[in-house]
N, C-alpha and C positions, 0 to 999 in steps of 0.2 A: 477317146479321141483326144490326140493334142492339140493345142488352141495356140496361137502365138500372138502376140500384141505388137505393134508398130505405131511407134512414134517419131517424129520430126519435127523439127523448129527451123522456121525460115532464117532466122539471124541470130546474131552471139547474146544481143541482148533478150532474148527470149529463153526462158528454162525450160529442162527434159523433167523437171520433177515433179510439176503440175498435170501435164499429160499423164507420164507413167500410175499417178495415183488415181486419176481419172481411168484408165485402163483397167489397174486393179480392182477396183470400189466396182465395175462395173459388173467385173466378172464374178465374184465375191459376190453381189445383188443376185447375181444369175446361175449362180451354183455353176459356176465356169470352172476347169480346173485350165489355172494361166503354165503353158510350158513354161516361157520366154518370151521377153520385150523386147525386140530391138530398136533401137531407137538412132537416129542420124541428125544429127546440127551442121546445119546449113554455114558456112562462114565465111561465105561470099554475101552481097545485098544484089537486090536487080531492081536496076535504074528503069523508070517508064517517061521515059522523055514531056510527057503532060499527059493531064490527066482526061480521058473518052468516056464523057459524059454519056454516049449509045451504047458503051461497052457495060459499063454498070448495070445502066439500065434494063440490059438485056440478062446479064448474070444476076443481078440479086430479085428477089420475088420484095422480100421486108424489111426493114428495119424496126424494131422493136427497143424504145427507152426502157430497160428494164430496172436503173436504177440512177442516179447521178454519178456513178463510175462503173456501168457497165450498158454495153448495147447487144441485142439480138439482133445477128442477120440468118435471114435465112436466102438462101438460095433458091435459084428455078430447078434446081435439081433437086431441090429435097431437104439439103445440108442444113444446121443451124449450125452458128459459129457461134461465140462467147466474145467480144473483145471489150478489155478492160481498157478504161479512161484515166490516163494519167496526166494533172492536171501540174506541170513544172514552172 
């Protein structure tokens, strides 16, 4: 069976090479055999005019501190996202 990976990054300043390794490692754990990654970088941003405190609310289930430059969110759907802390 062929497998395909897909990757995407919302803006320029995020990298394709973290995912795509994430990808790999995962299928390589799983005895996946990976066809092909395709991957798309977003290079527009999307502007949310302020920020809907009931919208969150409703979309994220957790936040989890997982370390002082990383947070777990998970979703009501399921999802766990990774997002790192960078402190400029």
């Amino acid at each position: 069976m062929k497998r395909y990976g897909y990757h995407r990054t919302s803006t320029r300043e995020q990298h394709l090479d973290r995912g795509i390794k994430e990808i790999t490692a995962y299928c390589e754990q799983n005895n996946l055999e990976l066809e092909k990654i395709f991957t798309d970088q977003q290079t527009s941003t999307c502007q949310i005019p302020e920020f809907d405190n009931d919208l969150v609310r409703r979309l994220i289930s957790t936040i989890k501190v997982e370390s002082s430059e990383k947070l777990l969110i998970q979703f009501q759907s399921g999802i766990v996202m990774e997002q790192e802390i960078r402190y400029e």
